[in-house]
C-alpha positions as CSV (number, residue, x, y, z in Angstrom):
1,X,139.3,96.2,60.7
2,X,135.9,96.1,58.1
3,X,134.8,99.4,57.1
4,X,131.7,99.7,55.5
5,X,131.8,102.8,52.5
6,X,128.6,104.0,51.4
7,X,129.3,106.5,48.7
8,X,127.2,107.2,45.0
9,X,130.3,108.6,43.3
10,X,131.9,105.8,42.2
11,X,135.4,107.4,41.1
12,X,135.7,108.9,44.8
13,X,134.1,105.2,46.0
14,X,136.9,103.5,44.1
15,X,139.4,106.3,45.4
16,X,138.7,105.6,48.9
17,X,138.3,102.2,48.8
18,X,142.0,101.3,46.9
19,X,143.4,103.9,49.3
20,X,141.9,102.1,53.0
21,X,142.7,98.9,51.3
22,X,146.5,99.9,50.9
23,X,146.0,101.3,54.4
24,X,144.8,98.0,55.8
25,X,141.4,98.1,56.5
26,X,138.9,95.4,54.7
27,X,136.9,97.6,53.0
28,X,132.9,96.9,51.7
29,X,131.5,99.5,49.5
30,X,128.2,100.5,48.1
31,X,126.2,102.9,46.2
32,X,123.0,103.0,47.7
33,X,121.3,103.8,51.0
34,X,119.3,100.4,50.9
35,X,122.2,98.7,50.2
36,X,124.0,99.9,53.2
37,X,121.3,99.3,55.6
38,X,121.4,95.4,54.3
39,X,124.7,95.5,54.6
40,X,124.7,96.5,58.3
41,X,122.3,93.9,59.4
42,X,124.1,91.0,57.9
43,X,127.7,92.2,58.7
44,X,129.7,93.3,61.3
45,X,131.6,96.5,60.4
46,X,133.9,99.0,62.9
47,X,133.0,102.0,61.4
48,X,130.8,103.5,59.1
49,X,131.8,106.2,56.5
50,X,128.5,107.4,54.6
51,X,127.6,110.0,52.4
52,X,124.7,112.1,52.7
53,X,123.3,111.8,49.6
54,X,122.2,108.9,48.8
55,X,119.6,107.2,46.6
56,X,117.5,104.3,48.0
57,X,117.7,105.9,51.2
58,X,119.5,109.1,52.5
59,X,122.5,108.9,54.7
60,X,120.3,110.9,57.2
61,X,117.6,108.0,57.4
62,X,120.0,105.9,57.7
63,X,122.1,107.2,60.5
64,X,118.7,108.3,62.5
65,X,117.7,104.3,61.6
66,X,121.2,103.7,63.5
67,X,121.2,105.7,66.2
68,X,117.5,104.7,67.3
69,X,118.5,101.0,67.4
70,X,121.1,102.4,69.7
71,X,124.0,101.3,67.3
72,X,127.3,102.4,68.5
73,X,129.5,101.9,65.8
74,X,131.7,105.2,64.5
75,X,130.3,107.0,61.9
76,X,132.0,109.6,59.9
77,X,129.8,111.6,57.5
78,X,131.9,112.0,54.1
79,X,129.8,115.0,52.2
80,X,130.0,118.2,49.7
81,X,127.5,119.7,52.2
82,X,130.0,122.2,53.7
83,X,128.0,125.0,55.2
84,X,127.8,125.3,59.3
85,X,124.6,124.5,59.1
86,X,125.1,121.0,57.6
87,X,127.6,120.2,60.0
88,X,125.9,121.1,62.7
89,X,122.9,118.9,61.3
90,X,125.2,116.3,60.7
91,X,126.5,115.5,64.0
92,X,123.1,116.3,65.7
93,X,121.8,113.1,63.6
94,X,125.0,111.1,65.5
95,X,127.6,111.3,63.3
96,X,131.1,111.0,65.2
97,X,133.3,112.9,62.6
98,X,132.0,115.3,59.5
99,X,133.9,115.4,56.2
100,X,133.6,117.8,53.5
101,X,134.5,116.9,50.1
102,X,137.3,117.2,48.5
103,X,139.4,115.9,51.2
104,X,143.1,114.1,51.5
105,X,142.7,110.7,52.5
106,X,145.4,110.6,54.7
107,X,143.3,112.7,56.9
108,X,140.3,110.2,56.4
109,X,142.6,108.0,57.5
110,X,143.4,109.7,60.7
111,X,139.6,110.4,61.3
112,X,138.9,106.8,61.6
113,X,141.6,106.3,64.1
114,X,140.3,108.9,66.1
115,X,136.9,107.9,65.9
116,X,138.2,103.9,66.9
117,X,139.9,105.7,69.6
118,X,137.3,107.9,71.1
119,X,134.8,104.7,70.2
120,X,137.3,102.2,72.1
121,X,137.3,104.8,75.7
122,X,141.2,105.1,75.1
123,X,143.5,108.5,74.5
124,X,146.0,107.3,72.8
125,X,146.6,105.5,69.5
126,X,148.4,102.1,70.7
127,X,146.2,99.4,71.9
128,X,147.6,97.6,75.0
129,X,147.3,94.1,76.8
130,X,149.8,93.8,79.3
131,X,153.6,93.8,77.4
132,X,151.6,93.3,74.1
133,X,151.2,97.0,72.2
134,X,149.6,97.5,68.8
135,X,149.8,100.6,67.1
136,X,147.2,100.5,64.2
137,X,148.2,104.0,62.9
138,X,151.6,103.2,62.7
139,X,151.2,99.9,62.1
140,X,153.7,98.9,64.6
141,X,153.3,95.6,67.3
142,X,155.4,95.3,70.4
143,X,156.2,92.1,72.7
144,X,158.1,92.8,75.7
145,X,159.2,95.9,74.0
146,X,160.5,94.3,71.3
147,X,159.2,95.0,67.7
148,X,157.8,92.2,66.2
149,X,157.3,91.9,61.9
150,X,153.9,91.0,61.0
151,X,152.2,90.3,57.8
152,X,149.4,92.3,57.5
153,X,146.9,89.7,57.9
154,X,148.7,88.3,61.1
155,X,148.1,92.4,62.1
156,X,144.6,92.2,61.5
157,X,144.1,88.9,63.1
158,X,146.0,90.5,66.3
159,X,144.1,93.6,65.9
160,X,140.8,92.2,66.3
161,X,141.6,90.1,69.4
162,X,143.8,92.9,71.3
163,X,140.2,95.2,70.2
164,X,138.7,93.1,72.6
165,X,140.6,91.7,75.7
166,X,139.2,89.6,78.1
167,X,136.3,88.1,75.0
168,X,136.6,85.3,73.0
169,X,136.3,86.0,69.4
170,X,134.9,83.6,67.2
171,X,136.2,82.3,63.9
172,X,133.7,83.7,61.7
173,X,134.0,87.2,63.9
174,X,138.1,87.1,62.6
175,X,137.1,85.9,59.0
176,X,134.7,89.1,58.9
177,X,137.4,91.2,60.2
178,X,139.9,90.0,57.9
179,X,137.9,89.4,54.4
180,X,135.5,91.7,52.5
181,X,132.9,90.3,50.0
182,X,134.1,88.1,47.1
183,X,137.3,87.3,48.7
184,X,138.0,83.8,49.1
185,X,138.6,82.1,52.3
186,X,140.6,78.8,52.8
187,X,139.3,76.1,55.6
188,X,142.2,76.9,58.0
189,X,143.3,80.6,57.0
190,X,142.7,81.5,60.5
191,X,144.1,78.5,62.4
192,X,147.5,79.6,60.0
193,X,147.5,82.8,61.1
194,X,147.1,82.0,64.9
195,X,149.9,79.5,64.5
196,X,152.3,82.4,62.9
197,X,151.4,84.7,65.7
198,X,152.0,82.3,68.4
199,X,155.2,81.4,66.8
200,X,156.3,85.5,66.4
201,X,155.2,86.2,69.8
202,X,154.6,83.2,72.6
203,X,153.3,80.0,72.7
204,X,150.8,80.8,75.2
205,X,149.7,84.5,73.7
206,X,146.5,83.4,72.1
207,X,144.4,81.0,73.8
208,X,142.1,78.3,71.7
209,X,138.7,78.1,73.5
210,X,137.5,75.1,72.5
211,X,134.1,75.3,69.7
212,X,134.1,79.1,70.8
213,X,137.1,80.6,69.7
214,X,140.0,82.6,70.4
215,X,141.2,85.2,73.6
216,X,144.4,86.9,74.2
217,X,146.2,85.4,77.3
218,X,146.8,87.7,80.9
219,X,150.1,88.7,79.4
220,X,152.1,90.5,82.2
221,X,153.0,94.3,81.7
């Protein structure tokens, strides 16, 4: 999953950002509000976590800017701002979650999980496609209830298809999911990683649309 981090303070920035990284999550990160709204429009990212405070443009502009477009994606609001009145602001501008600095990043991490969650209509934290179950919080995949070891790529490559049953998703769509900027990306990374998940779980798991992309099969329960 791509998170986009838009945060000034570059020692927390670089705190986060190693600690989401380690956590599994493709992480993009700027500094400036102007920056972050580029980055939106030429990117697609599952969740949003953006400071306040920005220069170039405020986090408030920003998420108004969002919400008007109708823009769905989860944002959590990561600010020193701590008084009611600021949270109360906060959300009322469409924030999803409100975080006041300092806080322990395991709880960040669990904030975007909820968010996902809440974002993806579903109560609990494993994702489900018939006897396929993937638990991104505990980083766990079933098959026929039967655990089945992963690299973390192969997870993220699951991840975004199981995110979205029923769709195709499209090469570039994966590559976004599974790379951040600068990181280099071989011809056939993908088609790799599709073979290795095939291999762990079924032949027939993931279907190839042909010059479209990729689906997960009707997999019985």
């Amino acid at each position: 999953m791509r998170i986009l981090l838009a945060e000034d303070d570059i020692s927390l920035g670089e705190s986060i950002e190693s600690w989401l990284t380690l956590d599994g999550y493709v992480v993009d990160r700027v500094t400036r509000g102007d920056l972050a709204q580029t980055a939106l429009a030429t990117h697609d990212y599952q969740c949003l976590l953006l400071d306040r405070g920005l220069p170039g443009l405020t986090g408030d502009a920003l998420l108004q800017s969002l919400r008007a477009r109708r823009q769905t994606m989860p944002v959590i609001m990561i600010t020193a701002r701590d008084a009611v009145r600021d949270r109360i602001e906060g959300l009322d501008l469409g924030a999803d979650d409100y975080l006041v600095k300092p806080f322990d990043l395991e709880e960040l991490s669990a904030r975007i999980r909820a968010a996902m969650r809440r974002h993806d209509g579903r109560p609990d934290t494993a994702l489900r496609h018939g006897a396929l179950a993937l638990d991104p919080s505990a980083k766990q995949v079933t098959f026929n209830d039967e655990p089945v070891d992963l690299t973390a790529l192969e997870f993220a490559v699951l991840h975004a298809l199981i995110r979205r049953p029923g769709h195709v998703v499209s090469r570039a769509q994966l590559e976004e999911a599974l790379y951040g900027w600068g990181d280099e990306v071989e011809s056939n990374t993908i088609e790799v990683h599709i073979y290795n998940l095939r291999r762990k779980l079924s032949s027939d798991t993931i279907k190839t649309i042909r010059r479209q992309g990729y689906r997960l099969a009707e997999l019985g329960a």
